[in-house]
N, C-alpha and C positions, 0 to 999 in steps of 0.2 A: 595416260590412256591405258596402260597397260593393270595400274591398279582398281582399274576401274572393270575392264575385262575378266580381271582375277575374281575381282566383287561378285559378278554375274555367276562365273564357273562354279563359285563358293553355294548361291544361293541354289545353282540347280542342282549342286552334290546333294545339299541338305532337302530340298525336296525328291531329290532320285530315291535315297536311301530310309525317307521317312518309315513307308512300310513294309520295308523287307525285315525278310529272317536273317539271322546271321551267316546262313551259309550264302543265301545265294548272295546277301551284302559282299563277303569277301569274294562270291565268282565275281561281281560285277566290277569290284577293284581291280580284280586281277587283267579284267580283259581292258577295263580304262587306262590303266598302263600300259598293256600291251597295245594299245592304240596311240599311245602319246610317244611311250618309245619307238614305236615307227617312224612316225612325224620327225623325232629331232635326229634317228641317228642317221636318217635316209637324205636330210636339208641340207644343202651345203651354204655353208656360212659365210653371207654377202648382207652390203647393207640394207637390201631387199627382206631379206630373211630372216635379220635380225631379231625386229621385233616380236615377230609371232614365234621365234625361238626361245625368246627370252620368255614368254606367257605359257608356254607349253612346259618350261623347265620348273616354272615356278609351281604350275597346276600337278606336275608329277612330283616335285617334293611336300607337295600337301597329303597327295594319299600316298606317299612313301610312310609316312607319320600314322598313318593307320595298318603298318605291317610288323612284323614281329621285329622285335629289338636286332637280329642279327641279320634278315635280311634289310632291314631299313641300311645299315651297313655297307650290305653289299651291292644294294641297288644306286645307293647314295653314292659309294666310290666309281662307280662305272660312269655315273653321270656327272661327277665333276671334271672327268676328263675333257667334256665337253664345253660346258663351264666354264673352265680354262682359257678355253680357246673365243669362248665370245666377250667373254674381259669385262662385265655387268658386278659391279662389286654388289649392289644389294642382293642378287642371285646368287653369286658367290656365297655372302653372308647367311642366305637362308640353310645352303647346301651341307656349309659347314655347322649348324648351328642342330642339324638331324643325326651328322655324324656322331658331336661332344653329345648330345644328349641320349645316344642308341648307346655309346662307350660309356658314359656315367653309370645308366640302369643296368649295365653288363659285369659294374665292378672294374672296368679296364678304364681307373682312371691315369693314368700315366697318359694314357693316348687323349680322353677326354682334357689332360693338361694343357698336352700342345694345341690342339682344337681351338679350343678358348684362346689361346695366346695369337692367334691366328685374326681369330674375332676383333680380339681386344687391339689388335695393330691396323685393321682396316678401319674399324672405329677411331683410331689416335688421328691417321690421316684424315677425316675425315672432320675431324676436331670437335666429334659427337659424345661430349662427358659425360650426358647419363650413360651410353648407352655400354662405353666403355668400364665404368663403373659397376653395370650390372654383368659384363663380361669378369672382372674381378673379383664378383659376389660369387660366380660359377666357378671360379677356379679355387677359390676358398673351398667350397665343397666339395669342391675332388680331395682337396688336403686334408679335411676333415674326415670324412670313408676312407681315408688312410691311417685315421686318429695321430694327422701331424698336425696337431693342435695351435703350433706358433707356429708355424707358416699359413694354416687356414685363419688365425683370428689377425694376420699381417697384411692378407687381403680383404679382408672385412672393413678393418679398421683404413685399408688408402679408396677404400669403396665409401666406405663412412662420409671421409672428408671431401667426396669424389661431389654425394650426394647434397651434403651442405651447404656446398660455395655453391651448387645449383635451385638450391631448394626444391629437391625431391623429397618431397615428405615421404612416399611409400618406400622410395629406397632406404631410408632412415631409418624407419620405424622398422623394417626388413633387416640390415646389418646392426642395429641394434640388439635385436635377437638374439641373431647367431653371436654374436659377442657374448650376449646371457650366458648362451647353452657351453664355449667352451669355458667360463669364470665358475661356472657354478660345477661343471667337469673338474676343476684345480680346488673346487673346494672353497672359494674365493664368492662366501654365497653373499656377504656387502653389495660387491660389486656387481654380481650379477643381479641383486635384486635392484639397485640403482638402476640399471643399464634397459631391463624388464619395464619399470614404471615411465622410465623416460619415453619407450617404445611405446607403452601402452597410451602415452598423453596425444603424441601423433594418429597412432590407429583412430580415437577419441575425432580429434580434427578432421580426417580423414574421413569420417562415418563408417568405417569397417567392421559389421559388427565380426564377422568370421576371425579375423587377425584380435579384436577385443577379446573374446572366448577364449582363443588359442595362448595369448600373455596372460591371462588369468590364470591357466590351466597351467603357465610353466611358473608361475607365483608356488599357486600353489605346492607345484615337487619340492619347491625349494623350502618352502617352509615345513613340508614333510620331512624331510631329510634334516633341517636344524629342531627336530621335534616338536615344533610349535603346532601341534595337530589344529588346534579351533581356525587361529588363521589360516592354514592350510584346507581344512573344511569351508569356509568362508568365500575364500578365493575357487575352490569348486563348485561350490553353490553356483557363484556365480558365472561360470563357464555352463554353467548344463542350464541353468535359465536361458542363456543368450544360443546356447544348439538345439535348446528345444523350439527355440522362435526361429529354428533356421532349418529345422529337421535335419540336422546333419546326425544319422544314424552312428557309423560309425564315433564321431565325437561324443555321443551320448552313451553309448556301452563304455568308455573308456574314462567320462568321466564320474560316472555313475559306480562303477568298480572301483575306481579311486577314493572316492568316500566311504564304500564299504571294505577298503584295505584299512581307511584309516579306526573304522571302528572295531576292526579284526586286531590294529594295534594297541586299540584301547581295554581289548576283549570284553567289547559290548555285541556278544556274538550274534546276540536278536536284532539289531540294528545293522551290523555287520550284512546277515543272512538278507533282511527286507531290502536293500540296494542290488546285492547280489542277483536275489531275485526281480528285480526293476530291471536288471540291465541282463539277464535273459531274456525277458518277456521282451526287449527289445529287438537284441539278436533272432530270436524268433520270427518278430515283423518283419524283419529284415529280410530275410533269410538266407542269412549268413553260416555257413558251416562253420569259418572259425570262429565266430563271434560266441555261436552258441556252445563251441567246444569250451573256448575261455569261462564263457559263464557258468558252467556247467560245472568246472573244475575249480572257480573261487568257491562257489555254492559248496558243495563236496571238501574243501580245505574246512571253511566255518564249522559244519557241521562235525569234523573231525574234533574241532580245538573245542564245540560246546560237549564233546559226549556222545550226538548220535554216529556211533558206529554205520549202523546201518543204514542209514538216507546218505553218512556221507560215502558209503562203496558203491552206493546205486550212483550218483552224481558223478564218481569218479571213473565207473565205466562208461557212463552216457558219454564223457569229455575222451576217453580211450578211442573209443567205436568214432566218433566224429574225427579225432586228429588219426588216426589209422587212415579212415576214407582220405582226408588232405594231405596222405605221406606227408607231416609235418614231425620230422624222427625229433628234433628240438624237442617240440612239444611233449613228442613222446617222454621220453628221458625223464622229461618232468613229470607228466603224469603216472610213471610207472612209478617214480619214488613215492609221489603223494599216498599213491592206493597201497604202498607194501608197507608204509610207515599208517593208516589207516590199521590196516589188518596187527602191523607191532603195536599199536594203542588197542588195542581188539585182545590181546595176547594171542593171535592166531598164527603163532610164530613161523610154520612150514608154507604157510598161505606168504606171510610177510617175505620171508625166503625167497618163491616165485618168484614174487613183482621184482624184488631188488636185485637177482639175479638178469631178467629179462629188462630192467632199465638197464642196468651196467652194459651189456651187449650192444644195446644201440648208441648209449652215451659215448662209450669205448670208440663207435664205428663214426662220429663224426667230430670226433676228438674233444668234446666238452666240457673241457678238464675242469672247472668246477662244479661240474655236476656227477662229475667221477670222484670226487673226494666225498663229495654228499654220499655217497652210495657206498664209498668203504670204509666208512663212518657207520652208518647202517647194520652195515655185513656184521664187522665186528661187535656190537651189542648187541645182533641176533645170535649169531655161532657163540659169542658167551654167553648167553642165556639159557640156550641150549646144552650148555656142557664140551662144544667142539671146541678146543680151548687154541688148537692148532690152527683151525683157520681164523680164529675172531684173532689170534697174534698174527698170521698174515696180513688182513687187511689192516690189522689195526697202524702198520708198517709202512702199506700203503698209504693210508689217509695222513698218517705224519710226512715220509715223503712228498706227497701230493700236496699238502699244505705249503712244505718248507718253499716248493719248487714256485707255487704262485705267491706265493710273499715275497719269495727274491726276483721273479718276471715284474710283479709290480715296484717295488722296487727300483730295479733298473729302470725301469720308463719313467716312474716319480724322479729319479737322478737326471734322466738324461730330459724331461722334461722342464727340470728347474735349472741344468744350466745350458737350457736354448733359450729361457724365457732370461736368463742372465747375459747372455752374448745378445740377444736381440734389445734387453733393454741398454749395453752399452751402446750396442749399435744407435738406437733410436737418439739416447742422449747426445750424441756426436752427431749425428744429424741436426739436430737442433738445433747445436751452438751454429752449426755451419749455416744454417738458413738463419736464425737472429744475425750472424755477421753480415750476410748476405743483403738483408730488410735494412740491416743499420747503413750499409752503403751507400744502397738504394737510396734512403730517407737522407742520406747527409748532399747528396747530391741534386736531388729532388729541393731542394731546400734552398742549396743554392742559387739554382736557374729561376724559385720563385721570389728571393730577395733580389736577386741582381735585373730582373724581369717587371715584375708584377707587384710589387710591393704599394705604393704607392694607388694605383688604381685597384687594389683589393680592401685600402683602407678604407677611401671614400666609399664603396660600393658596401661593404659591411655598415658602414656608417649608416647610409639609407636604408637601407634593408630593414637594419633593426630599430631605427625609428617605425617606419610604417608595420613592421611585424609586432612591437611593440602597442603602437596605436590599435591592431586587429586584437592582439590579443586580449588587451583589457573589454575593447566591446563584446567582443565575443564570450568571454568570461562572467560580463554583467548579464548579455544575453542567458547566456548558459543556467547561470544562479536562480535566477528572473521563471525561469524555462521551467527550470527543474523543482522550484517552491511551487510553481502552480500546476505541476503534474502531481505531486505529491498529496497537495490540496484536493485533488480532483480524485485521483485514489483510495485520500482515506475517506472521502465521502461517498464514494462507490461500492467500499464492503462496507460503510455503514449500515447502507442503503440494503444492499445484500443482507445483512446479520437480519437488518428489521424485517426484512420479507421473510426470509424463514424462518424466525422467530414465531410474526404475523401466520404463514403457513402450519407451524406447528399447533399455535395455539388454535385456529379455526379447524384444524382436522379433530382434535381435541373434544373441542365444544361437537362438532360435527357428530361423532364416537358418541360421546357422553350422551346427548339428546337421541340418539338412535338409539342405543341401549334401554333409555330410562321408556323412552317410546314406544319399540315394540319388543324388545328382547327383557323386558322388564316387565310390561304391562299384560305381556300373553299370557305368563305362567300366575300372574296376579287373578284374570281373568279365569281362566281353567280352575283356580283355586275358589274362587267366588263362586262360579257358577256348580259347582260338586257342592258346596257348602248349600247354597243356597236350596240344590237339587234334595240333600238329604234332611234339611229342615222342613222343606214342604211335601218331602215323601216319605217321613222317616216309617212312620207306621206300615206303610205298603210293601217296604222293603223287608227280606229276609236277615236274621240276623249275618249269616253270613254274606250277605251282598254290604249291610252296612260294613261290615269289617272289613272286606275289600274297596271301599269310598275311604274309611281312613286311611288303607296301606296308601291309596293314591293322593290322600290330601297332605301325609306324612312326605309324602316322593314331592310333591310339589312343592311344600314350605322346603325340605332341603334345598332343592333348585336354586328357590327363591333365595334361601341363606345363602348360599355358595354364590350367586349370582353381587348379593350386594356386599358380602366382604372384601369381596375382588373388587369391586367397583368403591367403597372405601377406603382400601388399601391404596387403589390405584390415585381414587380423589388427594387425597393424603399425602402420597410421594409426590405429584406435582403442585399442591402446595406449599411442599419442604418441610411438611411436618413428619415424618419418616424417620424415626432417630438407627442412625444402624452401631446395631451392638454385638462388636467383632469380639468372638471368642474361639479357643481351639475346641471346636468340638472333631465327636466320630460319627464321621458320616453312614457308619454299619449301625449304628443305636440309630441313628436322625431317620435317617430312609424306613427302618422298620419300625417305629413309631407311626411313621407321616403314612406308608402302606396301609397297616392296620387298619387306618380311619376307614378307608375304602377296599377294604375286600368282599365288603357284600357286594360292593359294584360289578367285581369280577364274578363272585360266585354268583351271582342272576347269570350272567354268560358263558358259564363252567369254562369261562378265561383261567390259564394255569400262570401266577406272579411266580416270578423267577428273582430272589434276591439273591445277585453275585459281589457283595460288597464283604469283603475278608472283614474279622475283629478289626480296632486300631486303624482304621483309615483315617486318620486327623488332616484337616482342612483351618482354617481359619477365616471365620463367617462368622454372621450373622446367623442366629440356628434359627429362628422365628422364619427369616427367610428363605433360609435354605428346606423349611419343612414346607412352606407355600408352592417352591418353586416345583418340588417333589409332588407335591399333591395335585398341583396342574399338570407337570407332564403325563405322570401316569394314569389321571384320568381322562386327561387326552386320548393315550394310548388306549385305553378300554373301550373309549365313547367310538373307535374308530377302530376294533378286533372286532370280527365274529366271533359265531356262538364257536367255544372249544377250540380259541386260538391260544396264543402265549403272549406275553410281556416280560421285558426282562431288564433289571436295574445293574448296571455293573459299572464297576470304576476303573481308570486303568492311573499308576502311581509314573508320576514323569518326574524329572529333575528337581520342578522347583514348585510344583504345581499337580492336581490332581484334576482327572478328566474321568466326568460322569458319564453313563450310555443310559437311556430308557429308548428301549427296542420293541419295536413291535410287529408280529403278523398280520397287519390288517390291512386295508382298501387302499394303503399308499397318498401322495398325494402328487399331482400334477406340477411337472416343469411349471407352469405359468402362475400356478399357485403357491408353491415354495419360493417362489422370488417376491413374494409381497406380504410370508411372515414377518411377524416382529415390526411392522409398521403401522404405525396410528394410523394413516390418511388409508390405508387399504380397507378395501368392502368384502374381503375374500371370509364367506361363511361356509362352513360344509355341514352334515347331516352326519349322524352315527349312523352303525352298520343298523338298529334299531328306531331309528330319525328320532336323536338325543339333539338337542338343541345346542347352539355353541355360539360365542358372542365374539371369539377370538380376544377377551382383552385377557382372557388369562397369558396368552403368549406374552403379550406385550409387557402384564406387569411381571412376568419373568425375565426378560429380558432388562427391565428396569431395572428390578434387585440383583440381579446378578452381575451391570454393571457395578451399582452400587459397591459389590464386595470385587470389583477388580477382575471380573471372569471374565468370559467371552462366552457366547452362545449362539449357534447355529444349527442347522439340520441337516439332513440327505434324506432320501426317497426314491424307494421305485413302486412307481404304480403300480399297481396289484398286485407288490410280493411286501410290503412295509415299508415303517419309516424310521428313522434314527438319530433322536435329539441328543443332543453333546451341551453339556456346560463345564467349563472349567474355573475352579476354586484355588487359590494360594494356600498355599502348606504352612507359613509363616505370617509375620506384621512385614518384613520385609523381599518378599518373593516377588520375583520381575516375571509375570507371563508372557512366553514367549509366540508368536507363532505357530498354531497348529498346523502338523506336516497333514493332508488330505486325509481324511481316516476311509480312503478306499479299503486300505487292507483287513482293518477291524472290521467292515461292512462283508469280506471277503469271507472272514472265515467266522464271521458270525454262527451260532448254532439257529439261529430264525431266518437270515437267509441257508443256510443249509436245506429250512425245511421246502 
């Protein structure tokens, strides 16, 4: 009854507080307490009383939980006194459970210790194992915030086996974890990467995607740190796809920055910088103050290690000015060294001086000793640069000092952590034996009472058993066989059946295409041709010479049409005949494109269109160049047929790993969401008009798209209506080059010079 009471209270907090502000949310906390503590401290406690005492207690440690960590504390201690007195262990357990958790987020885990142990013994009595188990998981992380590494992975792992013999998968997959995070702590990265994938196989069963992200993410560190950057990248990738499907903000700046650490360690600082700047623009959505301070300040690091000086001091003050606003002195310390080591790559050596003086001051004031060594490490390369020869030997005294001192702290902890993990493993081995002695007792006794007992009636009874389980099993197995041959059958005639229809599909949109073209997009300009011809045979005399010389510019423009119209259309006939021979050679795609141009710049110059070739000497691809000039001549007459008058076109290649990526860009009319999704498809009817109404058949897309498989590319578009459009094909550099995945070429579309305009 009473959890049922709590249910209601629960539903009308959450509609009381739906649409308030936050202040008067917390007046009205404040006075719902102050209304609930009248009630219990004013009740005197009979069996009468009881239970609306115990629903009053429980309803005020619920919004105890929405007060600040130290009154939660104190409000919580006042009201276990009474607590006490009504002897409700699940109240009990709640009361206790606001204390360890207001003392954990306080740092005051000694107190948090006992709490829990408190928990964990109301639960023993109780004979409740998970829940005791997840009392052991909480006292592990007090031990841990105390970096007592073998006492927190001592509770983990009697948590572990708490969860096993229960089949808790989530508690599993959860002390599996923390187990990772202290092995891969010791450096022990085997083991923690084992412990990681075991965890990540439950999360998997589970359906978690959040816990999947977060074990991917802790893959990932590990493989950072054993240098393995691509797995490391790999296992990111895959955390920030599964928090982008989950919009977890913070998860994405963090693991978005992690990728561009990694390419700042490979000093691919343009790659590096473009993550950096994803996971500001996120921080930004956010609107996170530290988010955008961090990103601000990776952005500002990159920019220092490629060379710009200058974007990186603007970057490193933007992240100043934000961590100042969040008194975050940590952060400061850091940022003041980034900016004064900026300005010493800058050679602005008094500016450098500044920063590293006014780091050192705050690093000093929250005792940061390894970021005080950074700093009189610093000093001394400045002041000897300078000529001050007396303070660059000062600090330089310091920074050895300050070295020696954290190499022998870690040190000592490295010692005294390897022989606690040595006294705990004799320990543990001695347990061992003592439980195997124990089990063998057991089993020898156990053993006993069932020979001296049971023996006999356990024979007969397995006798029968496994006759008739025997008997099932064989039918069942003929079944099974029987089963499984005529699913199989039934399958592989079902994607035959598949293959043939889209096959059947392909080929009818085909014939469909072909006969539409030869029909009207074929016959029109046939027509228009005939009837000028016609018109000038039976008017020639009437006409002026120069009217006749204007009927050939346009009988000239027509038969083009017409040419262009049917080499495509032979070409295209041709490749799905399979008569198409492709002949892969390294050509350069800077001679290929300015050739293929050429043909068609009168096209543009009718338009006082300006062609923009951005394709360097020495671009080498490996193609077909016959093809590679077709594909070039349909895109960018595309682009002209669809620029106004005294727009731009612009051909530019960008060189990738193992592959190169074509742009033809254009200023013109764009094309439509619904339209961009049914390029490159036979079965589509999608026609559009030039900015001039130039006719178009759309099979040029297609037999681009053909040839460009052909040589292993890939080809797609982007579009914004009424600012342009931006076709991409990618070419192999080699006979053996793997193309990989194109990342979005938002950013190319970004800083394009044509959307610029």
């Amino acid at each position: 009854m009473k959890h049922i009471q709590l249910l209601f209270f629960l539903t009308a907090l959450l509609h009381f507080f739906a649409f308030s502000n936050p202040e008067e949310e917390k007046q009205k906390v404040v006075q719902a307490i102050d209304s609930l503590e009248v009630f219990v401290y004013t009740t005197p406690i009979n069996n009468e009383t009881k239970t609306d005492l115990i629903v009053s207690c429980n309803k005020l440690a619920l919004l105890y939980r929405q007060l600040p960590d130290k009154k939660q504390i104190e409000y919580a201690t006042r009201l276990q006194m009474i607590t006490d007195r009504i002897n409700d262990p699940d109240l009990t357990i709640n009361i206790l459970q606001i204390l360890a958790d207001a003392q954990y987020k306080l740092d005051n885990n000694e107190e948090a210790i006992e709490l829990n142990y408190k928990i964990f013994n109301l639960y023993s009595i109780r004979n409740d194992e998970v829940n005791t188990a997840k009392a052991l998981m909480k006292i592990g992380h007090n031990y841990y915030n105390q970096n007592k590494y073998i006492k927190a992975k001592d509770y983990y792992e009697r948590a572990l086996s708490t969860f096993k013999k229960n089949q808790y998968f989530t508690g599993i997959a959860e002390s599996l974890q923390r187990i990772a995070l202290i092995l891969s702590h010791w450096g022990e990265y085997d083991e923690a990467l084992n412990h990681n994938f075991e965890a990540l196989n439950f999360w998997k069963e589970i359906g978690d995607i959040l816990q999947i992200a977060n074990v991917n993410f802790s893959i990932g560190t590990i493989y950072q740190e054993l240098g393995d950057l691509d797995r490391a990248k790999e296992c990111f990738h895959k955390s920030l796809n599964l928090y982008q499907e989950l919009n977890s903000t913070f998860e994405l700046v963090k693991t978005t920055s992690h990728i561009g650490d990694i390419y700042l360690e490979e000093k691919q600082y343009d790659e590096a910088l473009e993550y950096y700047q994803k996971a500001e623009l996120i921080g930004k959505q956010a609107n996170s103050i530290k988010l955008k301070a961090e990103a601000a300040f990776n952005i500002g690091k990159a920019y220092n290690l490629k060379g710009d000086h200058y974007k990186a001091i603007d970057y490193q003050r933007a992240a100043l000015k934000l961590n100042e606003e969040l008194g975050d002195k940590k952060a400061l310390a850091e940022n003041y060294a980034e900016l004064g080591l900026v300005y010493f790559n800058f050679t602005h050596y008094d500016r450098a001086l500044y920063y590293f003086k006014k780091g050192l001051d705050i690093s000093l004031e929250i005792n940061y000793k390894f970021q005080n060594n950074i700093y009189y490490q610093y000093l001394s390369e400045v002041y000897a640069i300078l000529g001050n020869y007396e303070d660059a030997y000062r600090y330089y005294k310091l920074y050895i000092s300050g070295r020696d001192q954290i190499s022998s702290e870690e040190a000592k902890q490295k010692t005294a952590e390897l022989q606690a993990k040595y006294q705990l493993s004799v320990k543990e081995k001695e347990n061992e034996r003592l439980r195997h002695n124990e089990q063998l007792h057991r089993a020898q006794i156990k053993n006993q009472w069932l020979l001296m007992g049971f023996v006999a009636f356990a024979l007969i009874l397995l006798i029968v058993l496994a006759t008739i389980f025997r008997r099932r099993y064989k039918q069942n197995r003929r079944l099974n066989v029987q089963l499984s041959l005529k699913n199989n059958e039934i399958e592989n005639h079902r994607k035959k059946v598949e293959h043939l229809n889209a096959d059947l599909q392909e080929a009818n949109a085909a014939k469909d295409r072909f006969f539409s073209i030869i029909a009207h997009d074929l016959k029109n300009p046939f027509n228009s041709l005939m009837g000028l011809v016609d018109l000038l045979i039976e008017e020639f005399q009437s006409f002026k010479e120069k009217e006749q010389l204007e009927f050939l510019h346009q009988i000239k423009a027509s038969s083009d049409k017409i040419y262009a119209l049917l080499q495509n259309l032979l070409m295209w006939g041709s490749n799905q005949l399979g008569k198409t021979e492709v002949v892969k050679e390294k050509i350069d795609l800077s001679k290929t494109a300015r050739e293929s141009v050429t043909l068609i710049q009168s096209l543009a110059d009718k338009k006082n269109i300006t062609l923009e070739m951005n394709i360097p000497p020495n671009t080498w691809a490996y193609a077909d160049k016959n093809m590679v000039s077709t594909i070039l001549l349909n895109l960018v007459t595309n682009a002209i047929k669809f620029t106004p008058q005294d727009g731009t076109v612009e051909v530019q290649c960008f060189n990738k790993t193992n592959h190169v990526e074509v742009m033809v860009a254009d200023s013109g009319v764009g094309i439509s969401p619904k339209n961009l999704e049914q390029l490159f498809k036979i079965d589509s009817k999608v026609q559009s008009t030039g900015t001039e109404n130039e006719k178009g058949t759309g099979l040029g897309l297609i037999l681009c798209k053909e040839f460009i498989e052909k040589n292993n590319g890939r080809i797609w578009a982007e579009s914004i209506e009424g600012s342009g459009s931006w076709f991409y094909f990618t070419l192999p550099v080699s006979e053996d080059s793997v193309i990989e995945e194109p990342i979005s070429p938002t950013q190319k579309i970004k800083f394009s010079t044509l959307s610029a305009q």
